[in-house]
TIVEXVO-438097 format. One line per 2 residues: number of its first residue (from 1); their letters; for each residue x, y, z of C-alpha. Coordinates in nm, 4 decimals, m for minus. Layout:
BEGIN
NUM> A> X,Y,Z; ...
END
This chain:
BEGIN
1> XX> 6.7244,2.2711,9.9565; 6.8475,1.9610,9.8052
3> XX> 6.5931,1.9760,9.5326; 6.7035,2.3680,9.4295
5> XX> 7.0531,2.2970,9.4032; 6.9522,1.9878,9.1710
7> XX> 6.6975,2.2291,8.9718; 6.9953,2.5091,8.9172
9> XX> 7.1934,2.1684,8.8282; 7.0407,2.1012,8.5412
11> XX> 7.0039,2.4276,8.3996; 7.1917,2.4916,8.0977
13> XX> 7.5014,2.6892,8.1397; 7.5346,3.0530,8.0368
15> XX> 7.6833,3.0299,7.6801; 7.9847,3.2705,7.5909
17> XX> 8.0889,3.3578,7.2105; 8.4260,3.4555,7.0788
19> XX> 8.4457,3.8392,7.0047; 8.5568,3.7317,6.6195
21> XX> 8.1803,3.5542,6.6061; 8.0291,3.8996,6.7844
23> XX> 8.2127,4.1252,6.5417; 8.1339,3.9409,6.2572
25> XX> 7.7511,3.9295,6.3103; 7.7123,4.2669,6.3907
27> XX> 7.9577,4.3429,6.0995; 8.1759,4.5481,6.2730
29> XX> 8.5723,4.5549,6.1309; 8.8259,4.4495,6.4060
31> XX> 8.9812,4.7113,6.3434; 8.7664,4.9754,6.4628
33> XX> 8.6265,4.7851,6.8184; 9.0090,4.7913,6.9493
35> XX> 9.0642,5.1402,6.8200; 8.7426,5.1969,7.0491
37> XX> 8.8501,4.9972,7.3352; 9.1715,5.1649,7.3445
39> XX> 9.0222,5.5368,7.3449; 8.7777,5.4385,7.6185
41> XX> 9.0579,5.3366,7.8301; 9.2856,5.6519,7.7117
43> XX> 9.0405,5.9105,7.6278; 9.2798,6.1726,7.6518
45> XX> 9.4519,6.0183,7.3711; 9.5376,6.3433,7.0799
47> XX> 9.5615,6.0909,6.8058; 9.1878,6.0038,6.8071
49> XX> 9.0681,6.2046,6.5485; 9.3952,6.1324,6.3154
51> XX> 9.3170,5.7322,6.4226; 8.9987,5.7279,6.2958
53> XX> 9.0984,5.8978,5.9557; 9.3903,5.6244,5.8962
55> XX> 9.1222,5.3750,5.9996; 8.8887,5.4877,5.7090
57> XX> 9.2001,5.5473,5.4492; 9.3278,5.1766,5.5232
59> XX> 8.9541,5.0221,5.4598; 8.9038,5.1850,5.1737
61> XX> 9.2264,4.9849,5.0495; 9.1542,4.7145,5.1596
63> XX> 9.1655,4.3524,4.8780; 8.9895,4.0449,4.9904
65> XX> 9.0001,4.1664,5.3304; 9.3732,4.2056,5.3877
67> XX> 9.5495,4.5652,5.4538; 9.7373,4.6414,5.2032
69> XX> 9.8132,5.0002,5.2251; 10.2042,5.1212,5.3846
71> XX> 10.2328,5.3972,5.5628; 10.3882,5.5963,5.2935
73> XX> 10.0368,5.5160,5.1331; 9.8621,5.6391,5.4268
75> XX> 10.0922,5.9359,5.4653; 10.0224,6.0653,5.0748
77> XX> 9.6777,6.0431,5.1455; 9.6652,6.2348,5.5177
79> XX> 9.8476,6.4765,5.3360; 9.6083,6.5633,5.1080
81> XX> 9.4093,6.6172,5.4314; 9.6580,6.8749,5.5074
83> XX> 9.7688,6.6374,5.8068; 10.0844,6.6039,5.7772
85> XX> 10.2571,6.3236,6.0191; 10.5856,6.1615,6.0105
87> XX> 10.6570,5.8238,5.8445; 10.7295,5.7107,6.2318
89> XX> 10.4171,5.8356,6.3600; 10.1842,5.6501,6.1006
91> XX> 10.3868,5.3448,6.1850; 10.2921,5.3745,6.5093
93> XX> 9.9697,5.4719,6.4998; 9.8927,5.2085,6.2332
95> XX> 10.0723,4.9529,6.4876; 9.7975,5.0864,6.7432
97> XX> 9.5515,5.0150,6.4705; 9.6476,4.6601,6.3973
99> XX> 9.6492,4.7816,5.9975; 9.9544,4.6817,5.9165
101> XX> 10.0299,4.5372,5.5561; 10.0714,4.1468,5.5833
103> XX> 10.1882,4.0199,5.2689; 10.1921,3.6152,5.1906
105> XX> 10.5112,3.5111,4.9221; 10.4355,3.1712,4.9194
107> XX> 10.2890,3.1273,4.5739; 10.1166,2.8239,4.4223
109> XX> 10.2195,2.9868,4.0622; 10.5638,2.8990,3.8432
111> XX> 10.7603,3.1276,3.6913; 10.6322,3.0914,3.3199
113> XX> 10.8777,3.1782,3.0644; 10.7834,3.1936,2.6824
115> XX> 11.1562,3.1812,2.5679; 11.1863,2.9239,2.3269
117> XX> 11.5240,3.0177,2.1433; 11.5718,3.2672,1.8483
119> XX> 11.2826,3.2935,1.6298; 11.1741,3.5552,1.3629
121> XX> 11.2806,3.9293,1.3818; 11.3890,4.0277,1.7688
123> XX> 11.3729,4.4231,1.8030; 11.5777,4.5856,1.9614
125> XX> 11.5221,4.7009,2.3742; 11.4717,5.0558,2.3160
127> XX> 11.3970,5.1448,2.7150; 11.7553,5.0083,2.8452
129> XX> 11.5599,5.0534,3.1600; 11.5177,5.3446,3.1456
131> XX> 11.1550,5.3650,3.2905; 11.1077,5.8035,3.2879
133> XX> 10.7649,5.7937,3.0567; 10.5647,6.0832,3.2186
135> XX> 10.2772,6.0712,2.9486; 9.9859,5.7953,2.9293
137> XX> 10.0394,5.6159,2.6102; 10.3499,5.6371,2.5325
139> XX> 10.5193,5.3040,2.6080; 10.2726,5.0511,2.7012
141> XX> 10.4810,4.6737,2.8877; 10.3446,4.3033,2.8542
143> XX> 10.3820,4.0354,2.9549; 10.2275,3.6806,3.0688
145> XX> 10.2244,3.4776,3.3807; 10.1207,3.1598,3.5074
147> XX> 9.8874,3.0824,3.7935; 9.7657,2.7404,3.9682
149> XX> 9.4453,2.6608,4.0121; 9.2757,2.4194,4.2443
151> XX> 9.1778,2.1700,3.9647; 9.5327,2.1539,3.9058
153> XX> 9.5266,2.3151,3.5681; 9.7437,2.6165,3.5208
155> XX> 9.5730,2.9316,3.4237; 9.7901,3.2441,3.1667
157> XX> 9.7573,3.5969,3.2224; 9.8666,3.8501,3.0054
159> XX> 9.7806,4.2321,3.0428; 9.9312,4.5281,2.8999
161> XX> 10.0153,4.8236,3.1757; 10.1103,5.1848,3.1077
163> XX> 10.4734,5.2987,3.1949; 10.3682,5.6378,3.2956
165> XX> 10.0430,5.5993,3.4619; 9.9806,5.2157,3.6106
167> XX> 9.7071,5.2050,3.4131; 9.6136,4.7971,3.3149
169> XX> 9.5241,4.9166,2.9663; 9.4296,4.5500,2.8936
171> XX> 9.4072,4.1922,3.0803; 9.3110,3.8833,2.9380
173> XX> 9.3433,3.4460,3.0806; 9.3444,3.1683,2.9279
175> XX> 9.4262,2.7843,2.9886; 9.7078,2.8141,2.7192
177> XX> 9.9625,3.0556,2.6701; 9.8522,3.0292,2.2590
179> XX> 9.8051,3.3152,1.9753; 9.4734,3.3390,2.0608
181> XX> 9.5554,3.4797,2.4509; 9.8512,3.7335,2.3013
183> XX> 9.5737,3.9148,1.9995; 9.2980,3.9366,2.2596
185> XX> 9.5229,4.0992,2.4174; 9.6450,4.2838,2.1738
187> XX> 9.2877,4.3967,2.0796; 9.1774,4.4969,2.4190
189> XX> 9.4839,4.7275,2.4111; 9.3600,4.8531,2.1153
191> XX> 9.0411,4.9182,2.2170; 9.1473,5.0957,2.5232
193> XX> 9.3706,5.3362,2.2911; 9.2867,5.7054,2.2180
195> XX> 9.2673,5.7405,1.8367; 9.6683,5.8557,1.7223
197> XX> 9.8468,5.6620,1.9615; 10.1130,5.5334,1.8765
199> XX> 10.3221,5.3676,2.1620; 10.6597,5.2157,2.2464
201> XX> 10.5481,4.8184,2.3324; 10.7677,4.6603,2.5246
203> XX> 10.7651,4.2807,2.6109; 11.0236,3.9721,2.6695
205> XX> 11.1563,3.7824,2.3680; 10.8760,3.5258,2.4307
207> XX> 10.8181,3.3672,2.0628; 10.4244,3.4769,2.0584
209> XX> 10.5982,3.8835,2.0147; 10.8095,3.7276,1.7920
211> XX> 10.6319,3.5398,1.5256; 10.4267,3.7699,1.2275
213> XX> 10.0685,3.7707,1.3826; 10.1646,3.9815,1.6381
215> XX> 10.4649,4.1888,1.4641; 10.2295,4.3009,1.1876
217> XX> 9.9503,4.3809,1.4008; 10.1589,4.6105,1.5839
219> XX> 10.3456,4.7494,1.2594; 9.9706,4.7873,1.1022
221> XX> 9.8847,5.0647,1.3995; 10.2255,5.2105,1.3387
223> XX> 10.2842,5.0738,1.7372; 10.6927,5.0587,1.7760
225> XX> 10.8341,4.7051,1.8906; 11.0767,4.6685,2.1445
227> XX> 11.1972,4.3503,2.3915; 11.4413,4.2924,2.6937
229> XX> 11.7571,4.1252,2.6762; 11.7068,3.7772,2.7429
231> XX> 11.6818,3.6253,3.0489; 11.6606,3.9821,3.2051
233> XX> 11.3050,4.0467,3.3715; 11.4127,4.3768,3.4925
235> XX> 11.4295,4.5222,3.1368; 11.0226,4.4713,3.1913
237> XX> 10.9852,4.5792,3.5752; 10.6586,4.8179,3.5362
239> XX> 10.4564,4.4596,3.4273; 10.6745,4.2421,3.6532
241> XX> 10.5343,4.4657,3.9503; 10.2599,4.4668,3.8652
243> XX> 10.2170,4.0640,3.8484; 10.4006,4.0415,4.2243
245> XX> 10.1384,4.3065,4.3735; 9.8193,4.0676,4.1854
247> XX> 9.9890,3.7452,4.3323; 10.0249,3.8477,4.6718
249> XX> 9.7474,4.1131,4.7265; 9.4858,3.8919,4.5707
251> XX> 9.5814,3.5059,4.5746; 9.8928,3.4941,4.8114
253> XX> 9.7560,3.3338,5.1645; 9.4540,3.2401,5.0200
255> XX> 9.3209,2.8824,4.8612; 9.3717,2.8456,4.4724
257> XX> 9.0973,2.9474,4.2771; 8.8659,2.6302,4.2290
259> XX> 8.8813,2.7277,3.7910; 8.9515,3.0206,3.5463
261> XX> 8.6074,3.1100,3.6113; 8.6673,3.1924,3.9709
263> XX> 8.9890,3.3581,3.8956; 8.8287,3.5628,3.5985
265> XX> 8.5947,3.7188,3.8644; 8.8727,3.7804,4.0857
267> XX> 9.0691,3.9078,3.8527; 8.8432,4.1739,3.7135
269> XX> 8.7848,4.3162,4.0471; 9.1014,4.3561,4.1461
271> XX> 9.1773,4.5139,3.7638; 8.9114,4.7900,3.8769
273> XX> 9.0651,4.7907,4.2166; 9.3767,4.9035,4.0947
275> XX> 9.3153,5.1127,3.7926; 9.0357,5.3253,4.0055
277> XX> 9.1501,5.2770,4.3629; 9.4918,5.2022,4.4488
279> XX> 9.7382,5.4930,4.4538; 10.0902,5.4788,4.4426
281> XX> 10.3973,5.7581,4.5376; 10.5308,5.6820,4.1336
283> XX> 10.1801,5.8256,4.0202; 10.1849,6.1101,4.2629
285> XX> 9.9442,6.0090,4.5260; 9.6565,5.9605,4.2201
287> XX> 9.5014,5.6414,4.1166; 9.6103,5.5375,3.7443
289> XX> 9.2764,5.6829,3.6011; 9.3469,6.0026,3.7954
291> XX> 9.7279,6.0163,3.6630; 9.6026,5.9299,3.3689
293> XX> 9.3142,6.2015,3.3139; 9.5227,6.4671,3.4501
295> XX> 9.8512,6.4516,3.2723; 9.6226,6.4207,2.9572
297> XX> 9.4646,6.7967,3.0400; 9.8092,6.8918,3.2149
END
């Protein structure tokens, strides 16, 4: 007897694995084992079906693996499901779901500010805020900000978004905030034009829209200039979103980018993320491309 217990002794002991390490080898979201937990012990439960349909709308919104659609989100799109819930009863359900957006504002990245006093020609703010552009290229907003990489270098992004449909008509980084990163720019926007447009562009009084390079360019395609009172970064909100959603959806909570390379990659993804995915209550439940493509046949 002696010598069994001894055997059974030195038998190795039964191993045990988180349910995180389980889930993530059979590739199975979180998400959807507690949703199934939860209707095996409630299988009565009406909001099964409706469950399983937020489930699938807040996945396929999903950016580097973080929730990131609301509930008024999720509500636009069950309504085009013809479910139609309350605000209160996504919450809940999304609650239920463990979906809920979680949103990191503790940024590695300055505020960068191209201000550098009076220079050249300022235009004149045209917009006085007044943000009610219902057709794509009609005023297009830019701007450039500052992000911190790992190797302690600071990368410059500068894109160019349509007022009326979200659209990122154009996104370029650099290492500098020189010329060179404003008429790429500038020439991606260009690019991305229909032939005829001719569109409001609206920026800070940052001395790269100031100086002739960029002022002729945009008097050579007949664009019209126009720039925020300074100091104010509300006279350029559409691009100023725009730049707080990219900062926390894709980098906020997250390790810096080891170099502009890794960021570039990033950075495109999300760029196709949110011109072909992402929909917002401002473009009427469509993605920017949608918006975009239907007011243009509207």
């Amino acid at each position: 007897m002696d010598q069994i217990r001894d055997d059974q002794a030195s038998l190795p002991k039964k191993q045990r694995y988180k349910i995180g390490d389980l889930l993530k080898t059979i590739m199975l979201p979180k998400a959807t084992y507690h949703d199934e937990r939860k209707r095996i012990a409630n299988p009565h439960d009406k909001y099964t079906k409706t469950k399983k349909m937020i489930l699938q709308i807040a996945q396929r919104f999903k950016a580097r693996g973080r929730w990131t659609a609301g509930y008024r989100r999720i509500q636009a799109e069950l309504d085009k499901m013809e479910l139609h819930l309350s605000g209160d009863t996504i919450c809940k359900l999304m609650s239920e779901l463990n979906v809920q957006v979680s949103f990191y504002n503790r940024h590695r990245n300055g505020k960068y500010s191209s201000y550098h006093g009076t220079v050249g020609k300022i235009a004149a703010n045209k917009l006085s805020q007044k943000f009610n552009a219902h057709q794509p290229y009609q005023v297009i907003h830019t701007d450039v900000t500052q992000v911190r990489l790992a190797n302690h270098q600071w990368a410059y992004i500068s894109v160019m978004i349509d007022e009326a449909s979200q659209e990122i008509l154009a996104f370029q980084l650099s290492t500098s905030p020189n010329k060179e990163l404003i008429m790429r720019t500038l020439e991606e926007l260009i690019d991305n034009l229909p032939d005829g447009a001719q569109p409001t562009i609206h920026s800070d009084q940052g001395w790269h829209y100031q100086l002739a390079y960029y002022t002729q360019k945009l008097a050579d395609y007949h664009f019209v200039q126009s720039m925020s009172r300074k100091g104010n970064c509300l006279d350029n909100a559409p691009v100023e979103s725009f730049f707080h959603l990219y900062k926390t959806e894709l980098l906020a909570g997250f390790p810096p980018c080891k170099d502009i390379t890794e960021l570039g990659k990033l950075s495109r993804n999300y760029v196709q993320y949110f011109n072909n995915v992402r929909t917002t209550l401002k473009t009427k439940g469509m993605t920017p491309v949608e918006y975009r493509n239907h007011a243009l046949v509207a």
